[in-house]
C-alpha positions in Angstrom: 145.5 132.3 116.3 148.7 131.5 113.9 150.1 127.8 114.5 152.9 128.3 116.6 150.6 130.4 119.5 148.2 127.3 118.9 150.9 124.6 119.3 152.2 126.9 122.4 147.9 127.2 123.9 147.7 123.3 123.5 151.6 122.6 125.9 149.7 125.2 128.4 146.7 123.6 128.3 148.5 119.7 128.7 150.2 121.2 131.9 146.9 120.7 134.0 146.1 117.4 132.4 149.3 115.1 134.6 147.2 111.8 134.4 146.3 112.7 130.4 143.8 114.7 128.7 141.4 113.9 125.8 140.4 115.7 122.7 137.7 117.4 124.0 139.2 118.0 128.1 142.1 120.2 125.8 139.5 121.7 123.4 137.7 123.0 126.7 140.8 124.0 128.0 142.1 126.2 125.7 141.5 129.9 125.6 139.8 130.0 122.0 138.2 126.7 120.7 139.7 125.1 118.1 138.3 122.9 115.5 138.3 119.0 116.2 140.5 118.3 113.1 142.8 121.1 113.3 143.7 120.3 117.3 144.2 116.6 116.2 147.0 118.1 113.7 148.2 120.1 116.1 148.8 117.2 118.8 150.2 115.0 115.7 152.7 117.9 114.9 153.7 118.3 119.0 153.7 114.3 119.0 156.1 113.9 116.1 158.1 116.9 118.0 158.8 114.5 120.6 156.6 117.1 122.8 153.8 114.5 123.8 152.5 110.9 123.6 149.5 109.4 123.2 147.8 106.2 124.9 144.6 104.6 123.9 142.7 104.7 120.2 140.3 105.9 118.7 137.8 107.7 121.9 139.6 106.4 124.7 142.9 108.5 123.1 145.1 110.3 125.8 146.9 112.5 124.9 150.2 113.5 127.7 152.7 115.6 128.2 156.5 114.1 127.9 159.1 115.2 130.5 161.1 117.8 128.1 164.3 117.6 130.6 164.2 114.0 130.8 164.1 113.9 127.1 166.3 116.2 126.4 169.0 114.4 128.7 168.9 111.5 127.0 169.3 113.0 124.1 172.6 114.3 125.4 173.7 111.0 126.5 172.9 109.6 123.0 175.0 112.0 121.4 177.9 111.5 124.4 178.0 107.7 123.3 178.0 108.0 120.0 181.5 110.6 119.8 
């Protein structure tokens, strides 16, 4: 699997985790396993995307979904301010 269908399995997968998901509930959720390290790149790169956040450290991480239209609407107000 290339890393864009990853990054695309993992946002799936987060949609049936609303109260948060760890490491392992996505792992097990996805449709091909992916190693530990490469997942937790993944969710850095969709983190750093603005995609997702994360609660907790070290095994009590979370790892959540963010509210895309929410985001992206404040975004837009950002930008409306600032002109």
């Amino acid at each position: 699997m290339n890393i864009p269908n990853e990054l695309a399995a993992i946002l799936l997968a987060m949609r049936s985790f609303p109260e948060g998901a760890s490491l392992e509930e996505l792992n097990n959720s996805l449709p091909s396993s992916i190693e530990r390290r490469t997942l937790q790149r993944r969710l850095k790169k969709l983190k750093e995307d603005n995609l997702i956040y994360i609660e907790g450290g070290s095994r009590a991480t979370r790892y959540f979904l963010k509210d895309i239209a929410a985001t992206q609407s404040q975004i837009a107000i950002k930008e409306d301010l600032s002109t």
